[in-house]
N, C-alpha and C positions, 0 to 999 in steps of 0.2 A: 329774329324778325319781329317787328311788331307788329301788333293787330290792326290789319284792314279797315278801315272803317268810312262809309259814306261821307257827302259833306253836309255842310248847316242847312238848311230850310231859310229859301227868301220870304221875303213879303212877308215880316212880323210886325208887330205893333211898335212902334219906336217909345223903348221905358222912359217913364220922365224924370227917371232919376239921371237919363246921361244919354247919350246916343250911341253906347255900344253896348254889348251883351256879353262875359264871357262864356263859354258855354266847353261843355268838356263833350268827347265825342259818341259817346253813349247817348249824347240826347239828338243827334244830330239827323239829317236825311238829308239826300241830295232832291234838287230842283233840276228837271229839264224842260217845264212849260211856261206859261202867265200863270196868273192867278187863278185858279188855286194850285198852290204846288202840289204835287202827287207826292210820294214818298216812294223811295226806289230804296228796295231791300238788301241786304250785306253782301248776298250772292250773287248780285249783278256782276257780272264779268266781262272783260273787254271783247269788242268788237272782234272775230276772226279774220274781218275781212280790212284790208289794210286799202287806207286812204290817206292823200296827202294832209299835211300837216303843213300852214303857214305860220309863222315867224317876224312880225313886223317891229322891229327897232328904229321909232322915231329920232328924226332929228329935233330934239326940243332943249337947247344950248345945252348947258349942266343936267340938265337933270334926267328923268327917266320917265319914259312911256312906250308901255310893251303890248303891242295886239296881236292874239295868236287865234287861230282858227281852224278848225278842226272841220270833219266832213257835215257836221249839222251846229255847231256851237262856237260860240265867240268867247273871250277868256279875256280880259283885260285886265294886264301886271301893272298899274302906278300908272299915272295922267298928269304928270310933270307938273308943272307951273300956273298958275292962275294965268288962262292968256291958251295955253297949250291945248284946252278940251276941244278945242275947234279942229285942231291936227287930227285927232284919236274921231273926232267925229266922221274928220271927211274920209278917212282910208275905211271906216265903218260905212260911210252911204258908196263910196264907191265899191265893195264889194257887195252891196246889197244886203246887210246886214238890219235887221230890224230888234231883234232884242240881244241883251247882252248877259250872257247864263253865268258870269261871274267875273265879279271884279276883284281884285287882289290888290289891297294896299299893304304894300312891305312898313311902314311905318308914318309916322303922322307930321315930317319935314316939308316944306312947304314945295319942294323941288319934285313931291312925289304926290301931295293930294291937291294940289294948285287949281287943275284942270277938271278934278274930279266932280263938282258943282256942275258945270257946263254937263259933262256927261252922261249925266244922270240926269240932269233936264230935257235932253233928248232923247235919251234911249232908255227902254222900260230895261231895270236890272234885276235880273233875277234872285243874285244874293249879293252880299257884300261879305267880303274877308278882312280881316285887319288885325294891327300885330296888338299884342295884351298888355294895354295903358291910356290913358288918359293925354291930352294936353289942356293949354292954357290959348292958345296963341290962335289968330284972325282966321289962320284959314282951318285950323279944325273945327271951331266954330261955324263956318261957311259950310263944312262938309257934314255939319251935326246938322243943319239946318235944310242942307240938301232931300238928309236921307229922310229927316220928318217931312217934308215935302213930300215925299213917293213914297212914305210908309213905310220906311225900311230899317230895319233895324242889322249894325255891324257884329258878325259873328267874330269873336276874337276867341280864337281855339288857345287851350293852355295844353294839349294834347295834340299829337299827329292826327291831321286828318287826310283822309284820302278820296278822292272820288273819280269817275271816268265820263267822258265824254267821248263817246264811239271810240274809237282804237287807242286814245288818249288816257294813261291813268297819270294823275295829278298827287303828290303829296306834298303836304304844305305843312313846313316846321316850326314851330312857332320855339321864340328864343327860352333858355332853361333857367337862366339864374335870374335871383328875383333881385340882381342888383349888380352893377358893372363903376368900375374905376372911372372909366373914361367912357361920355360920349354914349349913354341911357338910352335914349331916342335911335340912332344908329346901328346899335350893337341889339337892340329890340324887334327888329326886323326878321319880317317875316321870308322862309329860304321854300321855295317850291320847287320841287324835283318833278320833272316830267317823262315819263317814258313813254315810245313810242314805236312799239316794238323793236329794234335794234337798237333805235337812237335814243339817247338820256341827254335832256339838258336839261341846267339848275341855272337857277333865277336866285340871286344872292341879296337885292337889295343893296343899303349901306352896308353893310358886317364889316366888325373892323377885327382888330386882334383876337379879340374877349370871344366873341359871336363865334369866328370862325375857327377858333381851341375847340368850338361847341359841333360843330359838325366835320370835323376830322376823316369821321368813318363814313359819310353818307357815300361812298362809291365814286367809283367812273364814271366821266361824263364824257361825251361828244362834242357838247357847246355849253361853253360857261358863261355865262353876263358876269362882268367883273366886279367882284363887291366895289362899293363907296366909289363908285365915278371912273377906278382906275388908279386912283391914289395912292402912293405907298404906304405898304401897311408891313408891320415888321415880320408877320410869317406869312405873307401873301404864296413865296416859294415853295415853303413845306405845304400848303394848301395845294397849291398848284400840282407838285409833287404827287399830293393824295388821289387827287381825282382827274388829275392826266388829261384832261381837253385837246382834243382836234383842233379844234377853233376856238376864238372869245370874241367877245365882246364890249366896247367899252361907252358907257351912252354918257358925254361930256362934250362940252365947247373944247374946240379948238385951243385957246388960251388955257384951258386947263389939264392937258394933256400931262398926265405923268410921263416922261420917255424912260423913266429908273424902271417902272411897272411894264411900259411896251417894253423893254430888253429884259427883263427876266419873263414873257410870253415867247418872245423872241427869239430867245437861246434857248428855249423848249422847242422849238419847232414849232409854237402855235401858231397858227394862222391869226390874225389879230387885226378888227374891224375898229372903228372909230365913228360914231356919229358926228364929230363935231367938223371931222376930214373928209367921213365918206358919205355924209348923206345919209336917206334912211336907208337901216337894211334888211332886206328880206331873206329870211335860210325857212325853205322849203325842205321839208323830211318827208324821205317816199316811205322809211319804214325800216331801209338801210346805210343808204348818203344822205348826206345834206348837201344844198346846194344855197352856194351865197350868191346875193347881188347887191349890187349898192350903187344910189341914184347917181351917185358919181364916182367915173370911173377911174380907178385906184389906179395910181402911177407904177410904171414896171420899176 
């Protein structure tokens, strides 16, 4: 097992050499207020008292944006598309959510940090996570220029880190190899396992072959978010295989639906959701089920 460790510290000075930071997990602290962040020590341990867990899989065409909410804290996995942060904002004002205690961008594709500008202009973020690399291209630039705007500097962990939000513990895997055949960007994505007392979902981002050779052993899960869109990927099975999912989920348009990927879900018995079919979906965790819903209702 590896060693425990808190998460990064928001609200740092944005370096002017770049707009991310990597940081290994020995320097790190978790954040659960504004400014100024407090430091919460290695010993913090989870909540014994169990609260629901929500689950929000937007509908944002192709791509990915994930709101999850815990009994006092908001978590945000990727803000889809430039256009999308309005989506991520409103299911944030309708639950009455006013800060956002951590944002997680799995990588720097524009289908995953689009919206994340908007987002961050409205809502104070506590910290930013993001996977360990550089771009060139308009909208990480937008997102570089976001986070100097709110002072914020991106933690890009080269080490597991891990941190809890009431009954929530969080780890978030940052990719191993300092270099991939196919598809850098992708395969560089950041994989966040959540447990929840009984319940384990992971959060895969793109991960394509490369990526996912890399977390093989991460365990069972409950609910899986399907790497890369849902797309066929050539050991998606043996992956599948490895960590046995209940349920998945696939955050893509319509038009892009793998159905080779929904039938090997399929003939697992997974229960298997669709943004682009079913609307947004919410899976609520008491602790021991999950219970799905989806804005539109799924055909018998």
């Amino acid at each position: 097992m590896k060693k425990r460790l808190p998460a990064a510290a928001a609200s740092l000075a944005l370096l002017l050499t770049g707009c991310g930071q990597t940081v290994s997990p020995a320097s790190t602290a978790e954040t659960q207020q504004a400014t100024p962040a407090p430091q919460a020590t290695a010993a913090e341990t989870v909540s014994e008292e169990t609260y629901p867990l929500t689950v929000t899989f937007l509908k944002v065409g192709k791509a990915d944006g994930i709101v999850l909410q815990t009994a006092n804290h908001t978590v945000v996995i990727d803000c889809g598309e430039k256009g999308d942060g309005s989506r991520i904002n409103d299911i944030l004002a309708k639950s009455g959510v006013t800060t956002i205690d951590c944002m997680i961008l799995t990588h720097f594709d524009q289908d995953h940090i689009g919206g994340a500008p908007e987002v961050l202009e409205s809502y104070p973020v506590q910290q930013v996570i993001a996977a360990d690399y550089t771009e060139s291209g308009k909208e990480y630039k937008d997102l570089c220029k976001a986070l100097e705007a709110q002072q914020l500097t991106m933690q890009q962990p080269t080490e597991e880190m891990t941190f809890t939000f009431d009954d929530c513990t969080f780890t978030v895997c940052p990719h191993e190899a300092s270099n991939y055949k196919n598809s850098f960007d992708n395969n560089c994505s950041l994989v966040t396992k959540l447990v929840h007392h009984d319940n384990v979902l992971l959060f895969t981002g793109d991960a394509m072959e490369e990526r996912l050779a890399e977390i093989m052993d991460i365990g069972d899960c409950d609910l899986l978010k399907v790497p890369y869109h849902g797309r066929e990927l050539g050991n998606l099975e043996i992956f599948l295989d490895a960590v046995t999912p209940e349920y998945a989920v696939i955050c893509t348009s319509k038009p892009e639906i793998s159905w080779v990927t929904v039938k090997q879900l399929e003939s697992r018995s997974i229960a298997t959701y669709i943004t682009g079919q079913d609307g947004d979906i919410t899976v609520v965790s008491d602790g021991e089920t999950l219970t799905v819903e989806t804005s539109k209702k799924k055909k018998d």
